[in-house]
N, C-alpha and C positions, 0 to 999 in steps of 0.2 A: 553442390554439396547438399546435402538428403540433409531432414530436419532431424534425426538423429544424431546424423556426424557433429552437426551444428551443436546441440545441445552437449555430446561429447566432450569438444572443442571448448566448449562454455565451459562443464564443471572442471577439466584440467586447469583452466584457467584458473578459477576463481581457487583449486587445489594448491596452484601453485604459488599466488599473492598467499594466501592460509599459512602455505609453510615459509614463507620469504620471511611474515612478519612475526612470526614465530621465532625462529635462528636469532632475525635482528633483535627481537627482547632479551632470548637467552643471551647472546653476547654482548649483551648493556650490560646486564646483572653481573656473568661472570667477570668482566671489566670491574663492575662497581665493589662487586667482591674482595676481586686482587688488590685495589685499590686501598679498602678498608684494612687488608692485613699490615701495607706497610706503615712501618712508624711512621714520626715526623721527623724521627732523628735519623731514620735511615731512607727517607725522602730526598732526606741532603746529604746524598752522596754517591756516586759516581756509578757505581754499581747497583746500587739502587733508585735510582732517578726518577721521580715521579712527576714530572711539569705539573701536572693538573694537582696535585696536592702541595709542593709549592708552592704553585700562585696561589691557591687557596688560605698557606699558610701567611705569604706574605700581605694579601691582599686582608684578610682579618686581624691582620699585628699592629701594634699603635705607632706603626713606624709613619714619619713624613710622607705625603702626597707623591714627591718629588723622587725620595730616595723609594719608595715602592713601586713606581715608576720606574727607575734605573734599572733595580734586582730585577726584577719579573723582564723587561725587555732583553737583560743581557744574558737572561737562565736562556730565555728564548733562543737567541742568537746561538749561543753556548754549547745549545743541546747537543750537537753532531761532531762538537770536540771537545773530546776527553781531559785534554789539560785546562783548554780551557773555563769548562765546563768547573774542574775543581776549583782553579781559581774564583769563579762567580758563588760556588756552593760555601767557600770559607766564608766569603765574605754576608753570603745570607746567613750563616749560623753564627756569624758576630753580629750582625745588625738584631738578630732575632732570639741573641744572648742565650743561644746553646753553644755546647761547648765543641768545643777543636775537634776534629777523628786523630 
């Protein structure tokens, strides 16, 4: 390889971590975006399901050690069934004293 190609090879390289870590910020942001628009109320609920703003919400609630333990491990479980997912989301919006859908 000629000391050209080398240096070629070099700045693609270093072109292509550039634009890697680039994308990866853009899609933090728009994540943290989408994030921000939903409510709390509509966090909790099936259609709108947000884990990470859930646990957030539950993890900052004055609810028990124990029982915020519970919610948050069983949203977790939950997540990839739908019924049961509702089931878990009723009961964080009664521990968390919002109201029913």
């Amino acid at each position: 390889m000629t000391e050209e190609t080398a240096d070629a090879v070099d700045a693609t390289a270093e072109a292509d971590a550039t634009v890697d870590a680039q994308g990866t910020e853009a899609t933090a942001e728009v994540t943290a975006d989408a994030s921000a628009d939903v409510t709390a109320e509509e966090a909790l609920t099936v259609e709108s399901f947000d884990m990470e703003k859930v646990a957030e919400m539950i993890e900052n609630s004055d609810l028990g050690a124990m029982e915020k333990t519970l919610l948050a491990n069983g949203l977790q479980a939950a997540q990839d069934n739908p019924e049961l997912l509702e089931a878990f989301l009723t009961r964080a919006r009664e521990a968390l004293g919002m109201p029913a859908n």
